[in-house]
BADRENLO-112423 format. One record per atom (N, C-alpha, C, O): residue number from 1; x, y, z. Coordinates in nm, 3 decimals. Layout:
{seq:NUM; x:X; y:Y; z:Z}
...
REM end
This chain:
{seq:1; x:7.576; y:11.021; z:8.847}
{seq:1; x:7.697; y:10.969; z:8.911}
{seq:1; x:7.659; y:10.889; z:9.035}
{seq:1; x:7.560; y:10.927; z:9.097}
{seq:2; x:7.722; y:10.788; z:9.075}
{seq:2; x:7.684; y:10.689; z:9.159}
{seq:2; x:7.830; y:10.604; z:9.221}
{seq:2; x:7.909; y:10.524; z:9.172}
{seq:3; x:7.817; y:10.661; z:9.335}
{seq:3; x:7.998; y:10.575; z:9.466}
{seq:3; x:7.912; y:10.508; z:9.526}
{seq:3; x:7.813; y:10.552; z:9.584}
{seq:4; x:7.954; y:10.377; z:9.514}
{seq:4; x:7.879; y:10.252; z:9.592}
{seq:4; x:8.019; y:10.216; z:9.649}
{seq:4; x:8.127; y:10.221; z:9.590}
{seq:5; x:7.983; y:10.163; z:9.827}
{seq:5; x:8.091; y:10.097; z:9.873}
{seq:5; x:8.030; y:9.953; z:9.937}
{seq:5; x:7.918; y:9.951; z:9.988}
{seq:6; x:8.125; y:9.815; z:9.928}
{seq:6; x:8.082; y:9.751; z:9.968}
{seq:6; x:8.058; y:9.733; z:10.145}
{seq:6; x:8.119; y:9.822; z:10.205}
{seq:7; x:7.989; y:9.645; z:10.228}
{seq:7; x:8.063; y:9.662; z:10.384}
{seq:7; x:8.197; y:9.626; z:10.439}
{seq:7; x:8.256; y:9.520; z:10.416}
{seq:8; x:8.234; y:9.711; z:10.504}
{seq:8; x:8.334; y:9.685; z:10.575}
{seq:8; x:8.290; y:9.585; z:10.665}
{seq:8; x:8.170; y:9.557; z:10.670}
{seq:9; x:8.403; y:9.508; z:10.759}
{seq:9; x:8.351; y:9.447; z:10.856}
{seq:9; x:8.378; y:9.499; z:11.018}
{seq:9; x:8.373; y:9.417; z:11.110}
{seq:10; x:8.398; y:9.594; z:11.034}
{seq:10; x:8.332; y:9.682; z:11.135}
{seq:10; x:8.321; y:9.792; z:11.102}
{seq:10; x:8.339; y:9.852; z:10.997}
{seq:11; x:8.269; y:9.834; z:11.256}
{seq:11; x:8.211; y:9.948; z:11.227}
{seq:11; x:8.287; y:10.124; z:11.197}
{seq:11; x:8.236; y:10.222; z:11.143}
{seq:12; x:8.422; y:10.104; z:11.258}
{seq:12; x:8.513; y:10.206; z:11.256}
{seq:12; x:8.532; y:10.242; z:11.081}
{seq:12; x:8.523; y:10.349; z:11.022}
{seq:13; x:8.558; y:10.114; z:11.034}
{seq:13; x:8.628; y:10.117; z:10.938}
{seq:13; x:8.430; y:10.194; z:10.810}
{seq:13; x:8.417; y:10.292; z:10.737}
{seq:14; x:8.347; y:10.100; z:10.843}
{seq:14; x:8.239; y:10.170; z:10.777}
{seq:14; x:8.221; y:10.302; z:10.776}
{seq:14; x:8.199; y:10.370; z:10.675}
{seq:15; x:8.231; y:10.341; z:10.890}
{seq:15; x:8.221; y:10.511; z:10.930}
{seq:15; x:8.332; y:10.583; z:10.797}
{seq:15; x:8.305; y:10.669; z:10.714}
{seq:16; x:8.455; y:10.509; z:10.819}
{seq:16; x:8.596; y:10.580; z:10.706}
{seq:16; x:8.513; y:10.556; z:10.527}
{seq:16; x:8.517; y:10.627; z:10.427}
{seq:17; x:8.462; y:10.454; z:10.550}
{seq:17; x:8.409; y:10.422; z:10.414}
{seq:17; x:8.296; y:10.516; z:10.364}
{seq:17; x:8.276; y:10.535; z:10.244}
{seq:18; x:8.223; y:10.573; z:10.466}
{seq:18; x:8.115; y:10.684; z:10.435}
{seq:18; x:8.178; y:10.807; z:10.427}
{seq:18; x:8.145; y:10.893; z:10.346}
{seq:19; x:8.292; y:10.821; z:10.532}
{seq:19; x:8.371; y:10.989; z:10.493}
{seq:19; x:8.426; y:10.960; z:10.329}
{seq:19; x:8.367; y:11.010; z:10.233}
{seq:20; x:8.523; y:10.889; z:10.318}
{seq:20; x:8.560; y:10.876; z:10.162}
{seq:20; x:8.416; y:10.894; z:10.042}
{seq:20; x:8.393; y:10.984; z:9.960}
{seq:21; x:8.364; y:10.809; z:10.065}
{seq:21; x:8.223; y:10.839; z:9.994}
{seq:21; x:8.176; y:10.981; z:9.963}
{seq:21; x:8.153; y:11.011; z:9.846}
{seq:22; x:8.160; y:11.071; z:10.060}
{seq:22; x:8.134; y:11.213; z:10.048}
{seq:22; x:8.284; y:11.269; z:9.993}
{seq:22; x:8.299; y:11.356; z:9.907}
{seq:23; x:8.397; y:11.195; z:10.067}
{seq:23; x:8.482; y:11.302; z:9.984}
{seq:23; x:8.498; y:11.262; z:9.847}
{seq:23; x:8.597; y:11.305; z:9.787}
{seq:24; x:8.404; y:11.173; z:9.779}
{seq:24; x:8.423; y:11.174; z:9.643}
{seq:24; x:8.319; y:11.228; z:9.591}
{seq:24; x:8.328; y:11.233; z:9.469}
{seq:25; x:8.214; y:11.276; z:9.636}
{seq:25; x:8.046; y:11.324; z:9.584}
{seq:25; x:8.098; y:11.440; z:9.576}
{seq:25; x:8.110; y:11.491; z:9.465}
{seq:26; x:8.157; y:11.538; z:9.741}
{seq:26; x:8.166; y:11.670; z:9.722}
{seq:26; x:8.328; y:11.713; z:9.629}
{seq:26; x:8.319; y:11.814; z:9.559}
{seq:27; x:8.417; y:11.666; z:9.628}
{seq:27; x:8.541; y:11.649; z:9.523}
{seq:27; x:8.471; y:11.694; z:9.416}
{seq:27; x:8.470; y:11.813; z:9.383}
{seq:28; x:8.394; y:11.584; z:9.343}
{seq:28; x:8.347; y:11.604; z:9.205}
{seq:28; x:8.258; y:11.693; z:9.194}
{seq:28; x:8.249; y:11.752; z:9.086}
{seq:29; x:8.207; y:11.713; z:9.258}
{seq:29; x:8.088; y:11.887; z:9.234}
{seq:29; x:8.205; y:11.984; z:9.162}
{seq:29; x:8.202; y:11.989; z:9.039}
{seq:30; x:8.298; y:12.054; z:9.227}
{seq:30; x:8.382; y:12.120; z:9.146}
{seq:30; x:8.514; y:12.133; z:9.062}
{seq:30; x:8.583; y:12.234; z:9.046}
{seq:31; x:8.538; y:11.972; z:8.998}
{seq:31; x:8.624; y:11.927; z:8.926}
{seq:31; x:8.563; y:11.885; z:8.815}
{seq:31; x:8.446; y:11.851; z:8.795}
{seq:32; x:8.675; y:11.892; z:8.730}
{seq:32; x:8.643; y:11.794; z:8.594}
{seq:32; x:8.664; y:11.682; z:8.570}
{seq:32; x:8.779; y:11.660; z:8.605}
{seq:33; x:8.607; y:11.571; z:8.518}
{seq:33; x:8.563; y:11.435; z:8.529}
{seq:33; x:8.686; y:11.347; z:8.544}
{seq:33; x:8.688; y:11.246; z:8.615}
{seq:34; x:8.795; y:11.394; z:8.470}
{seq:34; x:8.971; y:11.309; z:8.484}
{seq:34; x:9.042; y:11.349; z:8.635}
{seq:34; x:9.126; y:11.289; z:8.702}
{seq:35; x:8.959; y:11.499; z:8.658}
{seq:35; x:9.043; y:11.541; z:8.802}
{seq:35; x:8.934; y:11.454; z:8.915}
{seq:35; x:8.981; y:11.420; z:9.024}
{seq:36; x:8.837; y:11.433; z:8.891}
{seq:36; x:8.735; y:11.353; z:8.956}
{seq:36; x:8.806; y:11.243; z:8.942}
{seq:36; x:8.832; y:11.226; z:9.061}
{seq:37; x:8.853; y:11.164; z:8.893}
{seq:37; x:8.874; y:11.049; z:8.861}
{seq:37; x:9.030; y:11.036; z:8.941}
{seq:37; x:9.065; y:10.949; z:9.021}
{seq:38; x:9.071; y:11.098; z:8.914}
{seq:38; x:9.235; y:11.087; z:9.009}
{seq:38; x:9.212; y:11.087; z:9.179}
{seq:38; x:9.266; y:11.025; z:9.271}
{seq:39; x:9.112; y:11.178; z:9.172}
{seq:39; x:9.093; y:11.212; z:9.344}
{seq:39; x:9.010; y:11.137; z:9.399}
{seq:39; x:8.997; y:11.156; z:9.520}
{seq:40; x:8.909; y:11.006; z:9.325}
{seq:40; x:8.836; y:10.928; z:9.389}
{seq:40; x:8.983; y:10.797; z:9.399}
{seq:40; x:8.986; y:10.724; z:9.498}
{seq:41; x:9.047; y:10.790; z:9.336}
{seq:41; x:9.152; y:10.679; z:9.311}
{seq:41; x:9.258; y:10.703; z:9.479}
{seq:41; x:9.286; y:10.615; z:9.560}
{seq:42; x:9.291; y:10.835; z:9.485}
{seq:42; x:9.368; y:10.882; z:9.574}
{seq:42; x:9.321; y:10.843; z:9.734}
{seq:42; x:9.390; y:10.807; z:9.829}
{seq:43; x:9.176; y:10.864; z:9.722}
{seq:43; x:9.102; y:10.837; z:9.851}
{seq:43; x:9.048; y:10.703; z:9.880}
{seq:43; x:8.994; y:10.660; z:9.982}
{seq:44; x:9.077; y:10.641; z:9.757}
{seq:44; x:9.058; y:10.490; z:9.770}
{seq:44; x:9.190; y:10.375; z:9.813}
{seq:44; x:9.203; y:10.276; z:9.885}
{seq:45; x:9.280; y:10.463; z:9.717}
{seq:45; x:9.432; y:10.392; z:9.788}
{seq:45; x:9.486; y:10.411; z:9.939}
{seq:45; x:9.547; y:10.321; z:9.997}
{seq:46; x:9.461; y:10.525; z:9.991}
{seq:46; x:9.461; y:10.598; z:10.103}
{seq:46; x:9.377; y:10.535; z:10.168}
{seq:46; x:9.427; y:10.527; z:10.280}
{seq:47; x:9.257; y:10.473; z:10.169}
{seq:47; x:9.227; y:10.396; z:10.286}
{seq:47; x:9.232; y:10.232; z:10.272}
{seq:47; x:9.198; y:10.165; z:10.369}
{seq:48; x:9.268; y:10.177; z:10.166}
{seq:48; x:9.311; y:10.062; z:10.156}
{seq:48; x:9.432; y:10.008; z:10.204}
{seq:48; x:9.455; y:9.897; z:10.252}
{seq:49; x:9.527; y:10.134; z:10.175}
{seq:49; x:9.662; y:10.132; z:10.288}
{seq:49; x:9.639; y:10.131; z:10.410}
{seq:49; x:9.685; y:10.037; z:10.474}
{seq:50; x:9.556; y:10.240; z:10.483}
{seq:50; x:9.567; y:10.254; z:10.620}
{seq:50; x:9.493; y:10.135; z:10.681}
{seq:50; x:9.541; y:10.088; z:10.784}
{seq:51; x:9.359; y:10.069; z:10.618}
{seq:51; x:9.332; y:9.908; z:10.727}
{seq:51; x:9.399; y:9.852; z:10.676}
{seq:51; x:9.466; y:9.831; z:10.777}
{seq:52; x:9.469; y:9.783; z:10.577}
{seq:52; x:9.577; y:9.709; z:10.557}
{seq:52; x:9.683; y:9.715; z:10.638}
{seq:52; x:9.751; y:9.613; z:10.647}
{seq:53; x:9.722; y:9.832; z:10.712}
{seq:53; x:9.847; y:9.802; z:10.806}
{seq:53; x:9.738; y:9.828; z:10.974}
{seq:53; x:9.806; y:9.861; z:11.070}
{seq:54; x:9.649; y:9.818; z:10.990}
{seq:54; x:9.571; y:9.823; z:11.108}
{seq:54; x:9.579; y:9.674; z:11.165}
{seq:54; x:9.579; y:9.573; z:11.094}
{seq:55; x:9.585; y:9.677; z:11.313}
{seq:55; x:9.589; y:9.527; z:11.387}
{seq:55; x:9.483; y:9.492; z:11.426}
{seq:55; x:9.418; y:9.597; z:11.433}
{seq:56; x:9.408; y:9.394; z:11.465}
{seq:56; x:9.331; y:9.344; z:11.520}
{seq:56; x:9.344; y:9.365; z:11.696}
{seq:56; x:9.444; y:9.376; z:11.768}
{seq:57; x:9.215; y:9.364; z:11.724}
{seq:57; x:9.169; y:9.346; z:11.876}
{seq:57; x:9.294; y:9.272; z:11.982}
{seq:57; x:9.307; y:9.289; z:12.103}
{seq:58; x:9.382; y:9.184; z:11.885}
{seq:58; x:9.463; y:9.116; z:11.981}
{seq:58; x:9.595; y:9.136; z:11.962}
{seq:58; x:9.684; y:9.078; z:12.024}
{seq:59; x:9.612; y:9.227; z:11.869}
{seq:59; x:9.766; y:9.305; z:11.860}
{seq:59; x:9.819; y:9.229; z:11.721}
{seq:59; x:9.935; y:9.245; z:11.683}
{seq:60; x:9.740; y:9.159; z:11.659}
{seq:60; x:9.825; y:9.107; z:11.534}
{seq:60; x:9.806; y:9.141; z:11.439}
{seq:60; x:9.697; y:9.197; z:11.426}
{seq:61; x:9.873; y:9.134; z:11.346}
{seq:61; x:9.911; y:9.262; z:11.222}
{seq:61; x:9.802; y:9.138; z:11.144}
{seq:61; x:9.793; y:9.015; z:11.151}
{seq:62; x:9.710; y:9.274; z:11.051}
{seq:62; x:9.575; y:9.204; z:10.976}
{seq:62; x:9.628; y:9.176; z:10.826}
{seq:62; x:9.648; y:9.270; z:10.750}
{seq:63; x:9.654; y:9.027; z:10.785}
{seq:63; x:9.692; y:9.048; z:10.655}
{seq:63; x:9.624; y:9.135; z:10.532}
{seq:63; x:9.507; y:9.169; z:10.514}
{seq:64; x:9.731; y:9.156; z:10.463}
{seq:64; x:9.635; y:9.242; z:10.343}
{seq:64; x:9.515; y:9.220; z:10.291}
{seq:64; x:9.530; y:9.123; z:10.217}
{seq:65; x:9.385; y:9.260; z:10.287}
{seq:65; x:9.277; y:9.223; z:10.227}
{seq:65; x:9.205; y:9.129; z:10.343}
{seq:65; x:9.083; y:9.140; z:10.355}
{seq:66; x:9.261; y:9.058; z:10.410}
{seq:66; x:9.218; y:8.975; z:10.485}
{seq:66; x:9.041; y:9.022; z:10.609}
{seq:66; x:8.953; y:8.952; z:10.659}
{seq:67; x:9.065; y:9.148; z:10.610}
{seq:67; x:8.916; y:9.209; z:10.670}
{seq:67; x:8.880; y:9.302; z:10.569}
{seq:67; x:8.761; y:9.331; z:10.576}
{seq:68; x:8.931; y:9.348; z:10.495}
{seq:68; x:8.886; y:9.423; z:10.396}
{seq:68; x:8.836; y:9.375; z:10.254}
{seq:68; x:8.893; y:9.322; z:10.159}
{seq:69; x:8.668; y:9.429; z:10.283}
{seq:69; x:8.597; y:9.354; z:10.133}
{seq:69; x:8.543; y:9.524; z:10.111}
{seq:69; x:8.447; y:9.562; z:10.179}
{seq:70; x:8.617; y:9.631; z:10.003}
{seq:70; x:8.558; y:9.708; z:9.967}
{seq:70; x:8.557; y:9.763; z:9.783}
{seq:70; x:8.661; y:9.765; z:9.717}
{seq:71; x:8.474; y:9.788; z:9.748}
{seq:71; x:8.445; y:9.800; z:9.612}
{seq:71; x:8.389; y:9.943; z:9.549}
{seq:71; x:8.308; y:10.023; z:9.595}
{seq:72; x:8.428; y:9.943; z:9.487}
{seq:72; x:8.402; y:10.091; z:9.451}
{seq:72; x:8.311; y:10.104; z:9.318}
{seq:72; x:8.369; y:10.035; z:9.235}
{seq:73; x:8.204; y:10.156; z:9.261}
{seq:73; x:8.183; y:10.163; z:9.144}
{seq:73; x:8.117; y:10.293; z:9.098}
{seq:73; x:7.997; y:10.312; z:9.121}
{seq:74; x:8.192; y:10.382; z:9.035}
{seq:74; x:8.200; y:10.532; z:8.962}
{seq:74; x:8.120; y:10.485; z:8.867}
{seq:74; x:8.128; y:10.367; z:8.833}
{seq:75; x:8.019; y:10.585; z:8.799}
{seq:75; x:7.937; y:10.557; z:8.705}
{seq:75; x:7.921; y:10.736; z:8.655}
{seq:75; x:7.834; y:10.797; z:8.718}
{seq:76; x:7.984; y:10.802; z:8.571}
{seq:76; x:7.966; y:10.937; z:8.522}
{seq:76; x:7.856; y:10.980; z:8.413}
{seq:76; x:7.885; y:10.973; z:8.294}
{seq:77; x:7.763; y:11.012; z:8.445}
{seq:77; x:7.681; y:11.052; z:8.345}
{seq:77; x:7.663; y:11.156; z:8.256}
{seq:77; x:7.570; y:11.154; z:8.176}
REM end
């Protein structure tokens, strides 16, 4: 099994991208591969929402996707 994330473009948001990461390594240790699969989806929507409504340094609302380049790729063996 293999969670690859792409970079964020800072550093706050990288740090969130490495907690999600583990919470999908340690998740799947004691689930089964469809409940694995719901709960990596859950923690991926969940932080795609939260920098999507995050502002920039100068108070302006960050369009969707607009700082966010992240990618996910699950591989179950």
């Amino acid at each position: 099994m293999q969670v690859k994330h792409a970079q964020y473009n800072d550093r706050k948001a990288n740090e969130q991208a490495v907690i999600i990461k583990h919470k999908f390594i340690h998740q799947s240790a004691y689930q089964k591969t469809h409940q694995y699969n719901e709960t990596a989806l859950f923690f991926l929507k969940n932080a795609i929402k939260h920098y999507n409504k995050r502002s920039d340094e100068h108070g302006q609302a960050v369009e969707p996707g607009s700082k966010i380049v992240m990618s996910v790729i699950i591989n179950i063996k």
